[in-house]
mmCIF file of the N, C-alpha and C atoms, coordinates in Angstrom:
data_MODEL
# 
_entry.id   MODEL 
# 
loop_
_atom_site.group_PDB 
_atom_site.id 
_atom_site.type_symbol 
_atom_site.label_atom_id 
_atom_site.label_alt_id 
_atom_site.label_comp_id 
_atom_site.label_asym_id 
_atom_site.label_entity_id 
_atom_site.label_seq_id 
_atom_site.pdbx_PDB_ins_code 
_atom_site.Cartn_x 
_atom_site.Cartn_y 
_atom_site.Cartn_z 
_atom_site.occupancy 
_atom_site.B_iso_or_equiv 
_atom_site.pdbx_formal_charge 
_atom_site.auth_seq_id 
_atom_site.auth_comp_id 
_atom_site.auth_asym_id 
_atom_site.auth_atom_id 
_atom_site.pdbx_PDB_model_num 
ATOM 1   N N  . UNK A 1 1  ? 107.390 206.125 -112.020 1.00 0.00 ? 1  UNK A N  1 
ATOM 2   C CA . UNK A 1 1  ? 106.285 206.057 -111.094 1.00 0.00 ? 1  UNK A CA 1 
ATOM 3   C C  . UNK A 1 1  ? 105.153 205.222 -111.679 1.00 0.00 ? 1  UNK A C  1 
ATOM 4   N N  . UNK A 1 2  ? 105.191 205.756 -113.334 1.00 0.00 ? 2  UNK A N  1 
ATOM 5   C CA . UNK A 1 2  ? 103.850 204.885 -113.720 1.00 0.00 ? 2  UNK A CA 1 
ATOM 6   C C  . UNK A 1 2  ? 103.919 203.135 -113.524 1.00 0.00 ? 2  UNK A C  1 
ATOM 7   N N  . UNK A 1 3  ? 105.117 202.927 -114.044 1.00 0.00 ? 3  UNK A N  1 
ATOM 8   C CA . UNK A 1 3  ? 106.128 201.547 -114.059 1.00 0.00 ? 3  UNK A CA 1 
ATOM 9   C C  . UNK A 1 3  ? 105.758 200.884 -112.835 1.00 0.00 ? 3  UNK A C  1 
ATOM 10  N N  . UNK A 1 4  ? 106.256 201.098 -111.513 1.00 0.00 ? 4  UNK A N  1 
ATOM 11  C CA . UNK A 1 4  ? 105.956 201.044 -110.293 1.00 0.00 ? 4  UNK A CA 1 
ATOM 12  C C  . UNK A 1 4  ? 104.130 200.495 -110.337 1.00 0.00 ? 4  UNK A C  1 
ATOM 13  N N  . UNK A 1 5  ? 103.334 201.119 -110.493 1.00 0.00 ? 5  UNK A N  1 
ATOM 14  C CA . UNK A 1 5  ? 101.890 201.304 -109.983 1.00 0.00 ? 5  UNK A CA 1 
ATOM 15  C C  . UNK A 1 5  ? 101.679 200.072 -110.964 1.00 0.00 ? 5  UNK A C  1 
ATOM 16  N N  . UNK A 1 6  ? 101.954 200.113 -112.225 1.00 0.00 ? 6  UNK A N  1 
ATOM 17  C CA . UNK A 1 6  ? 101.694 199.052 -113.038 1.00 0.00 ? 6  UNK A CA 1 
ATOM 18  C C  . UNK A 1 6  ? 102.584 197.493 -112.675 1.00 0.00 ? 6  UNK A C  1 
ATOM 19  N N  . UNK A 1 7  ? 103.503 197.386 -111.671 1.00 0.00 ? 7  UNK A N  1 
ATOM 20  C CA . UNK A 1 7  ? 103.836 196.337 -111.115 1.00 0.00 ? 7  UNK A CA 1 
ATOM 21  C C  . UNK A 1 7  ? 103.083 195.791 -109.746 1.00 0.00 ? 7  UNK A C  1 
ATOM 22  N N  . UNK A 1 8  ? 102.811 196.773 -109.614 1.00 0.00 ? 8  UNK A N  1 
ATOM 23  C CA . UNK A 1 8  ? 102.097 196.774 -108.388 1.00 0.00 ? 8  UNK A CA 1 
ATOM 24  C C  . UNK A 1 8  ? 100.975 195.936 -108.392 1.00 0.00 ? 8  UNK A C  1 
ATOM 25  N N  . UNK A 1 9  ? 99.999  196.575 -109.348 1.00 0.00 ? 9  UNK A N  1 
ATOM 26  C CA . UNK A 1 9  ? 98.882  196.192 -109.241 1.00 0.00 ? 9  UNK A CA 1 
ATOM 27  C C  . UNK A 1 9  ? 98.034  195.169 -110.183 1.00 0.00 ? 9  UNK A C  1 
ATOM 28  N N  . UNK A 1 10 ? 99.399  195.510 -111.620 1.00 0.00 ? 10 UNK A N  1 
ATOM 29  C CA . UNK A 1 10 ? 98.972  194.477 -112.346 1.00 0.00 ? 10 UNK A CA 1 
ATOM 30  C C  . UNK A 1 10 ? 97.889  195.335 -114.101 1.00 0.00 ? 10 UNK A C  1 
ATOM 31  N N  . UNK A 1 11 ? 97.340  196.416 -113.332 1.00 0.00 ? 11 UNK A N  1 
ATOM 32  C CA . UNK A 1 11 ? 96.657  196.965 -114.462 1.00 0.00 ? 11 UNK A CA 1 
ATOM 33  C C  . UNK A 1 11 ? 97.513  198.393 -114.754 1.00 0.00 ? 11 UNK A C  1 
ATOM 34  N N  . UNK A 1 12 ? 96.874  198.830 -116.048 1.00 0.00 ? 12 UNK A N  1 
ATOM 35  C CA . UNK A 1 12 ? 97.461  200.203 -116.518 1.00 0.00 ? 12 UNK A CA 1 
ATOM 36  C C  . UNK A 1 12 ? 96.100  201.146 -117.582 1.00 0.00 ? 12 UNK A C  1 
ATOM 37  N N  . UNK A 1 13 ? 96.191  201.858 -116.064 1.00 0.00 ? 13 UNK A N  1 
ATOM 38  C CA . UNK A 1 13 ? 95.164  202.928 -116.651 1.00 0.00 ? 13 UNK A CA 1 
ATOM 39  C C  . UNK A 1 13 ? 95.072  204.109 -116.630 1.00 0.00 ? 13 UNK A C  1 
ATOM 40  N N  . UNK A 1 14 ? 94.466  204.989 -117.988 1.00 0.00 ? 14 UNK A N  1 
ATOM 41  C CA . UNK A 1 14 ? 95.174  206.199 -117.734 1.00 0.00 ? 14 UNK A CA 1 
ATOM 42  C C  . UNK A 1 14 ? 93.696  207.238 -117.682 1.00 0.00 ? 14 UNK A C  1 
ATOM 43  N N  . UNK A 1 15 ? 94.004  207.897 -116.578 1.00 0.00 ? 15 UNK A N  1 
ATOM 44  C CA . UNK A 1 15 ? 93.116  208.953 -116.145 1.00 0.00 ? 15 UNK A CA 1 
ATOM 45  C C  . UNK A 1 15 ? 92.503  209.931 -116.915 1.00 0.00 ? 15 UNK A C  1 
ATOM 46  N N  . UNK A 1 16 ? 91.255  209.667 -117.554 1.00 0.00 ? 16 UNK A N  1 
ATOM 47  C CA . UNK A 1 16 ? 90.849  210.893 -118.456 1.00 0.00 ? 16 UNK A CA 1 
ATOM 48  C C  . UNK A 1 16 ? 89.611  211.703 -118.470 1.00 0.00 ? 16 UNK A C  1 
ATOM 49  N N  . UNK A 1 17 ? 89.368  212.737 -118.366 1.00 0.00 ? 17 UNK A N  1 
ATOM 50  C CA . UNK A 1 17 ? 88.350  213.377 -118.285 1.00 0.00 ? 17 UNK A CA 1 
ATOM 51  C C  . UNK A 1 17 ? 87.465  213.609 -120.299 1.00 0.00 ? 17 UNK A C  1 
ATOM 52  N N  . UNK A 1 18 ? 88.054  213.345 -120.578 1.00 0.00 ? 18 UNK A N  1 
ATOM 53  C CA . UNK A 1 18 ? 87.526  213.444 -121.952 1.00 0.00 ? 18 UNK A CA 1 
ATOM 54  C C  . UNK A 1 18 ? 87.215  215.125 -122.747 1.00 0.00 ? 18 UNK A C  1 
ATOM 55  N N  . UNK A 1 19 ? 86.880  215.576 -123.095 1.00 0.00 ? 19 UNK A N  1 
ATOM 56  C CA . UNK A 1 19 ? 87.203  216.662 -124.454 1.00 0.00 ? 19 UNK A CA 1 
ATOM 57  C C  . UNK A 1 19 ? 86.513  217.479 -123.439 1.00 0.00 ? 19 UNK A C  1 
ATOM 58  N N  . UNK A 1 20 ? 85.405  217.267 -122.576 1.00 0.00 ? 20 UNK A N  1 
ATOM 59  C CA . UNK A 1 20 ? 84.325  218.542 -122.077 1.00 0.00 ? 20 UNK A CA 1 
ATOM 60  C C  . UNK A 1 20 ? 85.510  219.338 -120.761 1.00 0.00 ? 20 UNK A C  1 
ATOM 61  N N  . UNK A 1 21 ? 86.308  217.888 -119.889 1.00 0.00 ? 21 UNK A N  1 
ATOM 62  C CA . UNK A 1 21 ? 87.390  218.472 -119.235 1.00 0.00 ? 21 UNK A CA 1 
ATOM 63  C C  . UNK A 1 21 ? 88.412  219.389 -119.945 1.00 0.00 ? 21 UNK A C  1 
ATOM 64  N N  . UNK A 1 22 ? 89.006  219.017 -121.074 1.00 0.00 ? 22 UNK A N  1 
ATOM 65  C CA . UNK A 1 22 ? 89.895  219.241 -121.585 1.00 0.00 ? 22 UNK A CA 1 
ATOM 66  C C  . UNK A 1 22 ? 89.138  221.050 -121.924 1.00 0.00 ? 22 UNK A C  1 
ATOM 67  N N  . UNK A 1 23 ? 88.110  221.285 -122.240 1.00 0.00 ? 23 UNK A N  1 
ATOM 68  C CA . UNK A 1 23 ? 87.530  222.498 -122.470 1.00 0.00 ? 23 UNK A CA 1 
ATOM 69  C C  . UNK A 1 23 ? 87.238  223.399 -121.435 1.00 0.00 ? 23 UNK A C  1 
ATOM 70  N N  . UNK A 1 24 ? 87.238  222.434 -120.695 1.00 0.00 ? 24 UNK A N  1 
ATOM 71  C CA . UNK A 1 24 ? 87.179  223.465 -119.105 1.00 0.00 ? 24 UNK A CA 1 
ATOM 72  C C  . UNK A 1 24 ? 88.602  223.955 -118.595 1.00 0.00 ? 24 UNK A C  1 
ATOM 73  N N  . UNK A 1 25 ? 89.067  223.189 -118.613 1.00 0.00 ? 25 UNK A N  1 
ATOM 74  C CA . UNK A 1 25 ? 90.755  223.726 -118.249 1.00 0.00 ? 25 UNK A CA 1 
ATOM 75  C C  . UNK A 1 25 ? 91.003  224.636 -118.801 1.00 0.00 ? 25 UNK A C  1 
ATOM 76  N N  . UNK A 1 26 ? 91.178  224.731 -120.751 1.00 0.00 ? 26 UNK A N  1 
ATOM 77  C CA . UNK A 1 26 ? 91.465  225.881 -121.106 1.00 0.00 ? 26 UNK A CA 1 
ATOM 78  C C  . UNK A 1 26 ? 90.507  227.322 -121.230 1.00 0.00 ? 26 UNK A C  1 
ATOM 79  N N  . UNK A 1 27 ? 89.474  226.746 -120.690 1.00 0.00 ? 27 UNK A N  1 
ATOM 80  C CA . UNK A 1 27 ? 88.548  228.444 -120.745 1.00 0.00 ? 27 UNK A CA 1 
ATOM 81  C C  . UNK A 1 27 ? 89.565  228.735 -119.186 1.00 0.00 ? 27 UNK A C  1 
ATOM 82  N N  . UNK A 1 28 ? 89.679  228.569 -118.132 1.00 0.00 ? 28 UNK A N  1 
ATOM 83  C CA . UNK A 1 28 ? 89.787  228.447 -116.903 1.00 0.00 ? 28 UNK A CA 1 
ATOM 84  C C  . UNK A 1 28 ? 91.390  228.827 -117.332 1.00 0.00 ? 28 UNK A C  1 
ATOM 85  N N  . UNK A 1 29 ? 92.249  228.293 -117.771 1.00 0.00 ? 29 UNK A N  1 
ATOM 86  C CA . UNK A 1 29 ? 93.541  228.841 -117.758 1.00 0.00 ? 29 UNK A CA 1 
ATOM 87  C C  . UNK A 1 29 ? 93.827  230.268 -118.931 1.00 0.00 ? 29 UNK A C  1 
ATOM 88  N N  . UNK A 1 30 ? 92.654  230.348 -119.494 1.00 0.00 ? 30 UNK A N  1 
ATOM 89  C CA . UNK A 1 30 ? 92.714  231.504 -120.104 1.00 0.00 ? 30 UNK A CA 1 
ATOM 90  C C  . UNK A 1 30 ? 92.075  232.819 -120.038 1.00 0.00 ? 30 UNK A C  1 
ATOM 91  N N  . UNK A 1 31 ? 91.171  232.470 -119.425 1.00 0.00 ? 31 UNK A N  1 
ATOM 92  C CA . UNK A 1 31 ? 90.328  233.580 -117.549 1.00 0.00 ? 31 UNK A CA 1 
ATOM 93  C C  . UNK A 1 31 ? 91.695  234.125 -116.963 1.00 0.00 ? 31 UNK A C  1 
ATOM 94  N N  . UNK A 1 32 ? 92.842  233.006 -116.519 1.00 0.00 ? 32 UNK A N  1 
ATOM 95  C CA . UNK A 1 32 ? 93.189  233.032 -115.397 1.00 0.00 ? 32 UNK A CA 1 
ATOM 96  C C  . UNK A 1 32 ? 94.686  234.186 -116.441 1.00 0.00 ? 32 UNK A C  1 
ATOM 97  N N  . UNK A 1 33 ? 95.239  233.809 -117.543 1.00 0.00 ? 33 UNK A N  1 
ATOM 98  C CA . UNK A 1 33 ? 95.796  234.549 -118.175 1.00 0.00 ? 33 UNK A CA 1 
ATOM 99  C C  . UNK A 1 33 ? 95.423  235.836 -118.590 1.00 0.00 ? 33 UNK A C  1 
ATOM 100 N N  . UNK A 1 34 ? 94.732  236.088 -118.877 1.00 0.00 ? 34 UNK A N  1 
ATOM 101 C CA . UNK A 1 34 ? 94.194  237.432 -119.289 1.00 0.00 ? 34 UNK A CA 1 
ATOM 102 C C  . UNK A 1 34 ? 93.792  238.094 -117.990 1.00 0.00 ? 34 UNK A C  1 
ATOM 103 N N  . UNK A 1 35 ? 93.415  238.019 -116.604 1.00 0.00 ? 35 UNK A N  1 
ATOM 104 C CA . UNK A 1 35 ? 93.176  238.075 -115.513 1.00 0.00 ? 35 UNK A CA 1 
ATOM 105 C C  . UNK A 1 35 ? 94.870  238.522 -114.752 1.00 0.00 ? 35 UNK A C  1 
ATOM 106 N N  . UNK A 1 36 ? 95.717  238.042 -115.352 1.00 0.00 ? 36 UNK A N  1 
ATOM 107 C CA . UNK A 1 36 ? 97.233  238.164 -114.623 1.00 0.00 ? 36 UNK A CA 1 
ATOM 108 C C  . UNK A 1 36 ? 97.908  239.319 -115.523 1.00 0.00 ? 36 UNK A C  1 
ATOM 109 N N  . UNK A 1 37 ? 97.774  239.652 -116.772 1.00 0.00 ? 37 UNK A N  1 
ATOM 110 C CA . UNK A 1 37 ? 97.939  240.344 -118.233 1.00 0.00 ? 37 UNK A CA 1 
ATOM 111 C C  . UNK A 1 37 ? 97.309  241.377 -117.365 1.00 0.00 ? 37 UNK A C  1 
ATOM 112 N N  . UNK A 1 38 ? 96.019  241.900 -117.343 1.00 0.00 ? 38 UNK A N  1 
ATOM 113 C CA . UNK A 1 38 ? 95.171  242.534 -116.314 1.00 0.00 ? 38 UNK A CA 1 
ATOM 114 C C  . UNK A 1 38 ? 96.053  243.234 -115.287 1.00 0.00 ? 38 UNK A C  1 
ATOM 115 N N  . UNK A 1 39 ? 95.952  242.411 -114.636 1.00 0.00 ? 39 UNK A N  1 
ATOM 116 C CA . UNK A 1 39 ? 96.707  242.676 -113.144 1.00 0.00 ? 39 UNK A CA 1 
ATOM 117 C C  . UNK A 1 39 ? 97.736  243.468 -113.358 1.00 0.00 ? 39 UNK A C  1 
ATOM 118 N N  . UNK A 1 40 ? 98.869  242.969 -114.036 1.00 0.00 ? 40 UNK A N  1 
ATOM 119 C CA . UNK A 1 40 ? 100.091 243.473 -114.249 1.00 0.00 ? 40 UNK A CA 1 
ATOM 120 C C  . UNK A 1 40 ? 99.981  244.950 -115.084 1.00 0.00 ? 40 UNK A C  1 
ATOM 121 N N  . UNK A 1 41 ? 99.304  245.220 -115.905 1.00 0.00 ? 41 UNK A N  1 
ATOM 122 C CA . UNK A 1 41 ? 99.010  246.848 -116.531 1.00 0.00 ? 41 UNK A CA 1 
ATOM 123 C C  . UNK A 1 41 ? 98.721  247.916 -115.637 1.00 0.00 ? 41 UNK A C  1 
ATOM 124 N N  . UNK A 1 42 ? 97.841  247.493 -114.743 1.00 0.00 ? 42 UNK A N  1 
ATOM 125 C CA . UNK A 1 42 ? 97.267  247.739 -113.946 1.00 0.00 ? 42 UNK A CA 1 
ATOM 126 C C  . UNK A 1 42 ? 98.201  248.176 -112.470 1.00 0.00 ? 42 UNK A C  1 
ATOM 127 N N  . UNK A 1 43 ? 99.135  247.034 -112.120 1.00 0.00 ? 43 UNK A N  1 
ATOM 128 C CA . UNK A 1 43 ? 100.322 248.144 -111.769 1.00 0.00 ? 43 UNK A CA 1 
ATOM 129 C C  . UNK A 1 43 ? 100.899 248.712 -112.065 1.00 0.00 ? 43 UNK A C  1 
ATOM 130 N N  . UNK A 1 44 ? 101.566 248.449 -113.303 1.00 0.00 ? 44 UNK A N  1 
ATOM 131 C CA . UNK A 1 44 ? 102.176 249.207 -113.917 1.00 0.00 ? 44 UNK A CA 1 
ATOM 132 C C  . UNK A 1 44 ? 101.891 250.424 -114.423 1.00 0.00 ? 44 UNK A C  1 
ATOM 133 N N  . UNK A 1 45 ? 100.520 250.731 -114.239 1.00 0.00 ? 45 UNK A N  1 
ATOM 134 C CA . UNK A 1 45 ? 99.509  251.766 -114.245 1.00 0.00 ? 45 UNK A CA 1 
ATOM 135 C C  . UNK A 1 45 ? 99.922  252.353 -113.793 1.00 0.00 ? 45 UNK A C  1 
ATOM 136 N N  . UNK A 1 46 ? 99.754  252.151 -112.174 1.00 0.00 ? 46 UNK A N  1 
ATOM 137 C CA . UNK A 1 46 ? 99.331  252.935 -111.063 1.00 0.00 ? 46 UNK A CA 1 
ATOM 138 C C  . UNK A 1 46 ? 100.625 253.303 -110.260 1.00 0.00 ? 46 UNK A C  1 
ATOM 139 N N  . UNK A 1 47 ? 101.486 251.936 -110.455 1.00 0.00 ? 47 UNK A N  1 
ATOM 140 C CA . UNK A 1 47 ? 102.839 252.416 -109.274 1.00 0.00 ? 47 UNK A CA 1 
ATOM 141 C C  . UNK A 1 47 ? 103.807 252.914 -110.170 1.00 0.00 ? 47 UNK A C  1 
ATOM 142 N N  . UNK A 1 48 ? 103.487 253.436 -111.396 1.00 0.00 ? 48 UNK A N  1 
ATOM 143 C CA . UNK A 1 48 ? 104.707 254.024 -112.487 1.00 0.00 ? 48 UNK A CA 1 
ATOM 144 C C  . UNK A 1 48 ? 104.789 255.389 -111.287 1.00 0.00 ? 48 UNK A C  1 
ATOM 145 N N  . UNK A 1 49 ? 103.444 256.528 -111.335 1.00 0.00 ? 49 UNK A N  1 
ATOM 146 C CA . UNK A 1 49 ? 103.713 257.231 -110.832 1.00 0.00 ? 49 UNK A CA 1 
ATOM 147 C C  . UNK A 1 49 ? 104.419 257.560 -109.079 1.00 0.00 ? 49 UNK A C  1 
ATOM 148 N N  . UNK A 1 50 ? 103.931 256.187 -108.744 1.00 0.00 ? 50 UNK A N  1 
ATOM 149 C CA . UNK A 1 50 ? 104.801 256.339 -107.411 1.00 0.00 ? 50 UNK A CA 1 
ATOM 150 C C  . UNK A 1 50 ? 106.553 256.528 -106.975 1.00 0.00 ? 50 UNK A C  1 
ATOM 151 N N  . UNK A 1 51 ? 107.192 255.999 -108.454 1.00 0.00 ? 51 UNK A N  1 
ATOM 152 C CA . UNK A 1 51 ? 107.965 256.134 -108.658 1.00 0.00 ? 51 UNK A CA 1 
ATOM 153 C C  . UNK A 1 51 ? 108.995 257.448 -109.128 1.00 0.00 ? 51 UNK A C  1 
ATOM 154 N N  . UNK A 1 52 ? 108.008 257.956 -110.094 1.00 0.00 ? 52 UNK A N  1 
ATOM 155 C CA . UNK A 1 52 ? 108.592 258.859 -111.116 1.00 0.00 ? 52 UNK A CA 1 
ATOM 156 C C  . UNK A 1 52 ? 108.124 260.341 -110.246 1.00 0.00 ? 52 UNK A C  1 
ATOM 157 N N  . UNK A 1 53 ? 106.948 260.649 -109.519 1.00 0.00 ? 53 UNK A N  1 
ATOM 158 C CA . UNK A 1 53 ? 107.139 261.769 -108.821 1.00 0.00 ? 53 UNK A CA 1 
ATOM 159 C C  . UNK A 1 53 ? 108.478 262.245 -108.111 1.00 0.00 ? 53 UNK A C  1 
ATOM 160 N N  . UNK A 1 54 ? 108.439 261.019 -107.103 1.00 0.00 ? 54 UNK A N  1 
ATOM 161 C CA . UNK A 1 54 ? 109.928 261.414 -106.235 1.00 0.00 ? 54 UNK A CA 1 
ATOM 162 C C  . UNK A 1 54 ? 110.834 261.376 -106.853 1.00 0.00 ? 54 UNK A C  1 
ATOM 163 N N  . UNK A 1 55 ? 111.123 260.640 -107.915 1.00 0.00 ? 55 UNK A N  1 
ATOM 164 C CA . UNK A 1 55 ? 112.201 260.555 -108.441 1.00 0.00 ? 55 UNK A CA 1 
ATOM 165 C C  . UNK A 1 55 ? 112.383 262.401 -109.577 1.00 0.00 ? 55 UNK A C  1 
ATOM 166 N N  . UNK A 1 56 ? 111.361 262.666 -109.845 1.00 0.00 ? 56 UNK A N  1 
ATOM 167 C CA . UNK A 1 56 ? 111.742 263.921 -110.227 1.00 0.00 ? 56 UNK A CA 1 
ATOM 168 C C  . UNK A 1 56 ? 111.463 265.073 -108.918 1.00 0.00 ? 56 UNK A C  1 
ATOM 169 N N  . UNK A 1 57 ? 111.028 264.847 -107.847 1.00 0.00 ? 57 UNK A N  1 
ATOM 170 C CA . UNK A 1 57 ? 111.724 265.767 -106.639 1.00 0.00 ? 57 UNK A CA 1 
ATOM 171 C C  . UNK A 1 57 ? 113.053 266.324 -106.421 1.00 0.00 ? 57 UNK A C  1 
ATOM 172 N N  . UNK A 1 58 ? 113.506 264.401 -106.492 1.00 0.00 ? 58 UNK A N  1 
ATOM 173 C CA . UNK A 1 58 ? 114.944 264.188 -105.964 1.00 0.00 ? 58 UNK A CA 1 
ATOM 174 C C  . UNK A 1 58 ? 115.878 265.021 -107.188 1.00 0.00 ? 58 UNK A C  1 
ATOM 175 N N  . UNK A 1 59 ? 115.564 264.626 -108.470 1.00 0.00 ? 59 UNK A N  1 
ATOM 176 C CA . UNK A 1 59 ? 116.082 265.580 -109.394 1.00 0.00 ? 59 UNK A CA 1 
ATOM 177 C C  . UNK A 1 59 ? 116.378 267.120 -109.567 1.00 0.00 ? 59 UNK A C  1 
ATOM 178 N N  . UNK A 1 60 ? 115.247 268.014 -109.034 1.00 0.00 ? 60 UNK A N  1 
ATOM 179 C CA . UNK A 1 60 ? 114.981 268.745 -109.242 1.00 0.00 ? 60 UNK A CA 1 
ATOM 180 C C  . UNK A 1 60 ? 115.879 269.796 -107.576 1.00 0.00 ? 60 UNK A C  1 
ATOM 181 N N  . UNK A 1 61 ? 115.998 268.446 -106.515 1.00 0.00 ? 61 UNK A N  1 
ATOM 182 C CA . UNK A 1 61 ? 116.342 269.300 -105.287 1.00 0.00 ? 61 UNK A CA 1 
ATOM 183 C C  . UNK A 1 61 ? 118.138 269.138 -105.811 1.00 0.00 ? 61 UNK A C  1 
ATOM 184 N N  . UNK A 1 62 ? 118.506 267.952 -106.419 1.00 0.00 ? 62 UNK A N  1 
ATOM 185 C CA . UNK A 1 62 ? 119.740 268.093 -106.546 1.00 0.00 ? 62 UNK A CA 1 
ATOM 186 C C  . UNK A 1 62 ? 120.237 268.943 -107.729 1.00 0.00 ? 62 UNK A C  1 
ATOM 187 N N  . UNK A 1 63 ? 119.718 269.829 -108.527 1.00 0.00 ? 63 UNK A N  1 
ATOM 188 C CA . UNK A 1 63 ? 119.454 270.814 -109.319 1.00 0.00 ? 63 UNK A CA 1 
ATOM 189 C C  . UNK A 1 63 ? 119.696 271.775 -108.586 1.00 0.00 ? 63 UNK A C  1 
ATOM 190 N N  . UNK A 1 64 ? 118.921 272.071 -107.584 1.00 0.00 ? 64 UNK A N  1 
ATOM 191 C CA . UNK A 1 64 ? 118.582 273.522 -106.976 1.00 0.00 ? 64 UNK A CA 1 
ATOM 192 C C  . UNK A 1 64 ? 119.912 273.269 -105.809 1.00 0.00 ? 64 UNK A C  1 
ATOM 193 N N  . UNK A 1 65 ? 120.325 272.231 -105.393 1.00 0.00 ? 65 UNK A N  1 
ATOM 194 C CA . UNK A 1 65 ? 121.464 272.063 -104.833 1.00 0.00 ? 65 UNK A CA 1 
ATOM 195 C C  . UNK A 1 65 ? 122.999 272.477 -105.233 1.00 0.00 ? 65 UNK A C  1 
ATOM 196 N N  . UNK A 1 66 ? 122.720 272.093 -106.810 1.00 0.00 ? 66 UNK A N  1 
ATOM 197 C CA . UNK A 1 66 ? 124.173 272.199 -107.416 1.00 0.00 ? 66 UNK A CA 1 
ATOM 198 C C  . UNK A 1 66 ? 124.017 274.258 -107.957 1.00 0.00 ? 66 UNK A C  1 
ATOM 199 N N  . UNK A 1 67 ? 122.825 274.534 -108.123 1.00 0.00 ? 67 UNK A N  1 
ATOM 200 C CA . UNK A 1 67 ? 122.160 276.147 -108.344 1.00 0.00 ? 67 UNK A CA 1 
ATOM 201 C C  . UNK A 1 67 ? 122.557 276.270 -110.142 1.00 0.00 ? 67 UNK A C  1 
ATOM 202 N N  . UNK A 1 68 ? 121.861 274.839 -110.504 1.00 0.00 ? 68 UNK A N  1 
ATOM 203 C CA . UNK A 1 68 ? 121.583 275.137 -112.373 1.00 0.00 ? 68 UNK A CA 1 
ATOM 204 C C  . UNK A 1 68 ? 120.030 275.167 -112.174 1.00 0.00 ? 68 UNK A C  1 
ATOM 205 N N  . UNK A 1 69 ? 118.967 275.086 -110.797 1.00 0.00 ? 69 UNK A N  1 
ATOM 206 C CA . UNK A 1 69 ? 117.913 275.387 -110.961 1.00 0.00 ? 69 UNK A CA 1 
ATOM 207 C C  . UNK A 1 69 ? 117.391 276.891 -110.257 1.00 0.00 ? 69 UNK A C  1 
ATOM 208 N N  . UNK A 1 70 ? 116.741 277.606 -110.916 1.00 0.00 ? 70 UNK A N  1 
ATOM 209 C CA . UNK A 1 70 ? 116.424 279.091 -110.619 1.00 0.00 ? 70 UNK A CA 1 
ATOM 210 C C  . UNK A 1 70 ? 114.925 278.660 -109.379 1.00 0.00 ? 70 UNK A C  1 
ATOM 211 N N  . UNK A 1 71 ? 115.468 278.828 -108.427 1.00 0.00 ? 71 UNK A N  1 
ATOM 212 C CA . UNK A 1 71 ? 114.443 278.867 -107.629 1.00 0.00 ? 71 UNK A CA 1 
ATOM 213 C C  . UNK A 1 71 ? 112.952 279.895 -107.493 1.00 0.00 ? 71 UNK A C  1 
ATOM 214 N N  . UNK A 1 72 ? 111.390 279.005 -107.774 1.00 0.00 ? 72 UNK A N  1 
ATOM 215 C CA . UNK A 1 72 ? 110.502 279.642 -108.287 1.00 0.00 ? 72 UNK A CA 1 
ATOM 216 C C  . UNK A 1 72 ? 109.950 280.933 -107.103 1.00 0.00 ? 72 UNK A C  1 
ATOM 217 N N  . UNK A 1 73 ? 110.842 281.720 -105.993 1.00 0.00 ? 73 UNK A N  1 
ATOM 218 C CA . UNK A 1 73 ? 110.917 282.503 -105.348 1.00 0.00 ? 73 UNK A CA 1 
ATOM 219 C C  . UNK A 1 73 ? 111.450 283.676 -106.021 1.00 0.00 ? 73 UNK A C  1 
ATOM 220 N N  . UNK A 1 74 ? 112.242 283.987 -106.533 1.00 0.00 ? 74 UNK A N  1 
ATOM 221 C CA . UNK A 1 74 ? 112.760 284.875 -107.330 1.00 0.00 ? 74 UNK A CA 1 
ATOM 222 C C  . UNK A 1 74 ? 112.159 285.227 -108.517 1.00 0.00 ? 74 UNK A C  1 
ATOM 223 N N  . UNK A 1 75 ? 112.050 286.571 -108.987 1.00 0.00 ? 75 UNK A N  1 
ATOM 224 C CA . UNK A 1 75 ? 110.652 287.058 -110.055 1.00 0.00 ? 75 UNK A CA 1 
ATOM 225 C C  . UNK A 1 75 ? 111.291 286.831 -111.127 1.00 0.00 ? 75 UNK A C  1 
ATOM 226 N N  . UNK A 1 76 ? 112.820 286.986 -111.255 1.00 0.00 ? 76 UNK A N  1 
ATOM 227 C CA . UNK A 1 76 ? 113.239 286.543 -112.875 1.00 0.00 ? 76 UNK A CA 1 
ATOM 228 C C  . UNK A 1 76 ? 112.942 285.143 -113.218 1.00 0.00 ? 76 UNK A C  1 
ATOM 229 N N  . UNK A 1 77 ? 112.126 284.244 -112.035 1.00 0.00 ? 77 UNK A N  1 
ATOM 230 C CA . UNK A 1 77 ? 112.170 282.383 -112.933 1.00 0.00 ? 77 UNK A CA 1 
ATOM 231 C C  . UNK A 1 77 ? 110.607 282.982 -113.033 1.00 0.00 ? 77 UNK A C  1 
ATOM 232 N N  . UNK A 1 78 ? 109.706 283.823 -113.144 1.00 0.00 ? 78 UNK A N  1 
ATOM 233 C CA . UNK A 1 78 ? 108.326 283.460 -113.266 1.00 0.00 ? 78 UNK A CA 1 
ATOM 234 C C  . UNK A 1 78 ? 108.103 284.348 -114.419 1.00 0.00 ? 78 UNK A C  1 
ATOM 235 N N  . UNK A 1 79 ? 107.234 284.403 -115.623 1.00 0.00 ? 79 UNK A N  1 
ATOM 236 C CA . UNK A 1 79 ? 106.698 284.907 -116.729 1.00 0.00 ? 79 UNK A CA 1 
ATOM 237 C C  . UNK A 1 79 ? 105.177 285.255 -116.173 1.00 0.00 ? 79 UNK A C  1 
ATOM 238 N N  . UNK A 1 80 ? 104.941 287.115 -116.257 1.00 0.00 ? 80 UNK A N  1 
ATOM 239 C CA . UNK A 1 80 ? 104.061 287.332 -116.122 1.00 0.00 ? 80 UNK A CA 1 
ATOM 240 C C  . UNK A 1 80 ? 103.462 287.669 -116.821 1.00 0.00 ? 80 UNK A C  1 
ATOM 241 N N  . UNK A 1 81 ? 104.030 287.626 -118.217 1.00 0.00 ? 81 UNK A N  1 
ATOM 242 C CA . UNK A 1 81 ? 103.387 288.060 -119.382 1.00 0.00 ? 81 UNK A CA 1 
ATOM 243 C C  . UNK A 1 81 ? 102.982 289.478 -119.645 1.00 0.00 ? 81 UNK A C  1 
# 
């Protein structure tokens, strides 16, 4: 492509913002990293438990299904001390 533009037109020049650009980009892509790092804990926060409740429901009904779980209705599963 560069090849091309430089037949084209005859000149070859290359686009630069100089060191103050070059410093802006990386504050800005490293905002934007730590900002996504962020993000992601942050679900992983929050939707762990969305997961792991039901999933120990579902455990616990197919327990009481197969009857290796003592259902908390009956006075021998409760400690009254």
């Amino acid at each position: 492509m560069i090849v091309l533009i430089y037949l084209f037109t005859g000149e070859f020049r290359l686009e630069t913002h100089g060191p103050l650009g070059t410093l802006w980009v990386s504050f800005g892509l490293i905002a934007f990293y730590l900002a996504l790092i962020w993000l992601n804990s942050l679900l992983g926060l929050f939707l762990t438990p969305l997961f792991i409740v039901p999933g120990t429901w579902l455990l616990d009904w197919r327990k009481r299904r197969k009857g290796e779980l003592l259902d908390a209705d009956r006075p021998e599963s409760s400690y009254q001390g």
